[in-house]
N, C-alpha and C positions, 0 to 999 in steps of 0.2 A: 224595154225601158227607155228613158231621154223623155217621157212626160210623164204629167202626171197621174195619166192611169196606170201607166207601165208601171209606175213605184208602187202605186195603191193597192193595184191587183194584188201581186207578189204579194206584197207588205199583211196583204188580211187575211192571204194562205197562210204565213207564215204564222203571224197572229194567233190565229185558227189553231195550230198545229201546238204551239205553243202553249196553249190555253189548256187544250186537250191536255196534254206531257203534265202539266201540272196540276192538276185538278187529277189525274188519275194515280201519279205519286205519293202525295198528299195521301188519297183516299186506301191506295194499300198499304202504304205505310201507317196509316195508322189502325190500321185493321188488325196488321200481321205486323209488327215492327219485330220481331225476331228472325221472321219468317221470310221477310222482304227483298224481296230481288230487281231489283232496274230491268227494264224491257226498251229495245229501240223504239216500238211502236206498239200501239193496246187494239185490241179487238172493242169492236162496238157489241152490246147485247143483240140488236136484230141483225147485223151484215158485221162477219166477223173482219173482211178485209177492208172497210169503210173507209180507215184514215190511208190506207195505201192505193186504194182505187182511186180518191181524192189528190192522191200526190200525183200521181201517171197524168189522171187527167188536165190536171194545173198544168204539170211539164209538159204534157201535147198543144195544151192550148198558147201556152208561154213560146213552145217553137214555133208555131204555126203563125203567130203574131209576130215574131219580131222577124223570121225569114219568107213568111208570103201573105202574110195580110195586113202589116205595116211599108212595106216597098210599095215604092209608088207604082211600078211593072209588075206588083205581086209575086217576084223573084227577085234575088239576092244579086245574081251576077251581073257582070257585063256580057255584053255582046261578043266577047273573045271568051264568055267559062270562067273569065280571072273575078276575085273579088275586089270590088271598088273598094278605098281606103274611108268611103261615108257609111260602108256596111259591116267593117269589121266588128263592131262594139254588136253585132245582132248578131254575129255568130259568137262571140264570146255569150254573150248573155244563154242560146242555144244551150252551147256546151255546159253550162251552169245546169240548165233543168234538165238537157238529156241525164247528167248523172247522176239527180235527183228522182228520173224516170226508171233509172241501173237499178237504185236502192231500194224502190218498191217493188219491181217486178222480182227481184232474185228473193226477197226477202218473206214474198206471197210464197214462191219456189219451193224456199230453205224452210218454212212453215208445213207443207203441204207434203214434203217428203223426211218429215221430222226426224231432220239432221243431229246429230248430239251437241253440233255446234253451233246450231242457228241461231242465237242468241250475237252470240261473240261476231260470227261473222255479219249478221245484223248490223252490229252496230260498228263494225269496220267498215263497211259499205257506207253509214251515214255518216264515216269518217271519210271517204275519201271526198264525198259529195261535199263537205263544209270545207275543206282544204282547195279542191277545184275550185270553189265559189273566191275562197280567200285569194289564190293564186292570181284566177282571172280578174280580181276585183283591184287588185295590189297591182297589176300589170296591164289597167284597162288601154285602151288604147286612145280612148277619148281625156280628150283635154282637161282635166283635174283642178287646174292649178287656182278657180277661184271659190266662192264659197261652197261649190257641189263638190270641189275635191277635198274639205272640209267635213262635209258630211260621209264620204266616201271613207275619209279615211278614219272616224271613228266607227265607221259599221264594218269595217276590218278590224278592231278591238272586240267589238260583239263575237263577230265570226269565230275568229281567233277563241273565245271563251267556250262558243259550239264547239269546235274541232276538239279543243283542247278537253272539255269534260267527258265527250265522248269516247277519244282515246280509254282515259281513263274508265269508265265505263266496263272496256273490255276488261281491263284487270282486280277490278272493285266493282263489280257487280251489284255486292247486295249494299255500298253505299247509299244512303238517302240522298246525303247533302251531294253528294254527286249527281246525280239526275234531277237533284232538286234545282241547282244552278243553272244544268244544262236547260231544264225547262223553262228558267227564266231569258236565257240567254237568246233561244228561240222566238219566244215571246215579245224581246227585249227588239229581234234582227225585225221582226215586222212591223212595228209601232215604230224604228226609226226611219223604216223604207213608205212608210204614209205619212210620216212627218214630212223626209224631204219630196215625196211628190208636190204636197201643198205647198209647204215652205218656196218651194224651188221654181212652181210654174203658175204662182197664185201674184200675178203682178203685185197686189195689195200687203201682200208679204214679204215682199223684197227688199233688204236694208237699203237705208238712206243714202244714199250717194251708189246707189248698185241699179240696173236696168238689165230685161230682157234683151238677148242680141239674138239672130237669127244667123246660123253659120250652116254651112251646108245641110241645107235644111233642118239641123236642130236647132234647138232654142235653148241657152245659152246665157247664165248670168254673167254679166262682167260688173266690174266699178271702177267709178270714174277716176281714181284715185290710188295711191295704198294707203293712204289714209280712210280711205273709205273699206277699202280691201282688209285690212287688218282688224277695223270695228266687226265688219261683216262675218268676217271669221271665230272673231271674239267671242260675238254674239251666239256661235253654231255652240260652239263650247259649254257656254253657259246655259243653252237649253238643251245639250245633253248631260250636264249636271244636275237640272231641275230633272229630267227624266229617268234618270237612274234612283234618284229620290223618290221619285215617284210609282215605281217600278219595285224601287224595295217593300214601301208601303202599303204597295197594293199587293206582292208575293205574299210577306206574314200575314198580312190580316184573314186574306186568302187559307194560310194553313191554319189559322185559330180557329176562321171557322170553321174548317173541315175535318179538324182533329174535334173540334167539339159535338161536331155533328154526327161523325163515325167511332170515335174513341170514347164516347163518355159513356156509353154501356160496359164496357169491357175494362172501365178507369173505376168508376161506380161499384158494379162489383165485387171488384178484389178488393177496397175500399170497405165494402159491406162484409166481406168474410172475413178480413181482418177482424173490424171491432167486432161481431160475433164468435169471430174464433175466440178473441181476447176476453167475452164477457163466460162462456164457456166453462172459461180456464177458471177464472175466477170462483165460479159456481163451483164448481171442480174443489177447488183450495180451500173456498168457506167450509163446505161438508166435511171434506176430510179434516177440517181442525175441528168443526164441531162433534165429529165422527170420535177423535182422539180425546176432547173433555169430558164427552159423555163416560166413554172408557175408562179414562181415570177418577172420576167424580165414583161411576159401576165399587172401582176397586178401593177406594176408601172407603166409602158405604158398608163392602163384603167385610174389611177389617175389620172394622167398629164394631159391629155384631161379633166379628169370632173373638171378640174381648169380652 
């Protein structure tokens, strides 16, 4: 991370993953809504470990970039072993994916020796993974304090809503809306982290009175001002107000269609056996009254004659 691929990357995993979580919710809940259980992660129909094979490789690629193929020596240390104070934020960011590396690999594990609990412990794993993220992201060690620590610190609100559905997850299970949020939340953590790469390293995008600064060799918004500084911030706010808006109206529209696409067979026909049970009965009810006048019509007829 610190430009804007490092945000983007992550950010379209995320996205990615995200999208996936929701779209496959959606789709068995409305299948099965009785029946429905929350999953950490979904099997793909050709490669059943796809979205976890996907996360290892993201967190290999994610360590390998920020401790040997983004260092200018291609390693992290100094010359004495110790870690430089310009490296710390790549070993934080590390520890982020290695335990997003933990999540997939135990979770392939807990799958493969089909635990009673690999559900639950699942998705404690992808609890501890969004808590690490939050912990290291709350406690970065890189200078925060102007508009990137702004955007930092509503994507610890995101985070915060992963951790937090997740937990819950393990104890509500067959919740919808529980996995349904978590899914947006996901969704929500990658689309902010490709906002602020652009946002953050797209000179053209930089609020008015704010410029690029170059500090030990990251690159660095400042402004010129707190007047400037407080618009700048203002600003971060209010496009994460648009995009929560945004985000909501694209999650419903999202389950209407997919409840109409996967539900309306199974909505249709109980629909259709109703009003044929209903006409049934009907049919049912005429007979037998007509069944009963003919009967009595029979036995006034048989009087008549015995007089």
């Amino acid at each position: 991370m610190g430009t804007l691929v490092g945000h983007v990357a992550p950010g379209f995993g995320f996205l990615l993953i995200g999208l996936w979580h929701l779209f496959n919710n959606i789709k068995f809940h409305a299948l099965n809504p009785k029946s429905y259980t929350s999953k950490p992660w979904f099997p793909s129909s050709k490669f059943k470990y796809l979205e976890l094979i996907l996360i290892m490789a993201a967190s290999m690629a994610s360590v390998s970039m920020e401790l040997f193929i983004g260092p200018e020596r291609h390693q992290p240390l100094d010359s004495d072993g110790t870690i430089p104070s310009n490296h710390l934020h790549n070993f934080e960011h590390s520890s982020i994916s290695l335990t997003f590396f933990v999540f997939a690999v135990f979770s392939i594990i807990l799958d493969k020796l089909n635990t009673p609990s690999q559900h639950g412990l699942s998705q404690l794993l992808a609890a501890i993974a969004f808590s690490q993220q939050l912990l290291l992201f709350h406690l970065h060690s890189a200078d925060h304090m102007g508009p990137e620590g702004q955007y930092h610190l509503l994507l610890q609100l995101v985070i915060f809503v992963s951790l937090s559905t997740t937990l819950m997850g393990i104890g509500f299970p067959k919740s919808f809306l529980v996995s349904f949020v978590r899914s947006i939340s996901i969704f929500f953590q990658g689309l902010w982290l490709i906002v602020m790469g652009y946002m953050l390293w797209t000179p053209s995008l930089i609020p008015k009175g704010c410029f690029i600064n170059d500090e030990e060799g990251h690159q660095v918004v400042r402004c010129s001002s707190n007047e400037a500084l407080h618009r700048a911030n203002s600003l971060v706010n209010i496009e994460f107000s648009w995009f929560i808006i945004l985000v909501t109206v694209f999650a419903v529209s999202m389950y209407l269609a997919l409840v109409k696409v996967y539900g309306e067979k199974v909505q249709y026909f109980s629909l259709g056996f109703d009003v044929e049970d209903q006409e049934s009965n009907d049919d049912v009810e005429s007979q037998e009254k007509s069944f009963v006048h003919a009967a009595k019509a029979f036995s006034s007829g048989a009087n008549d004659m015995g007089r």
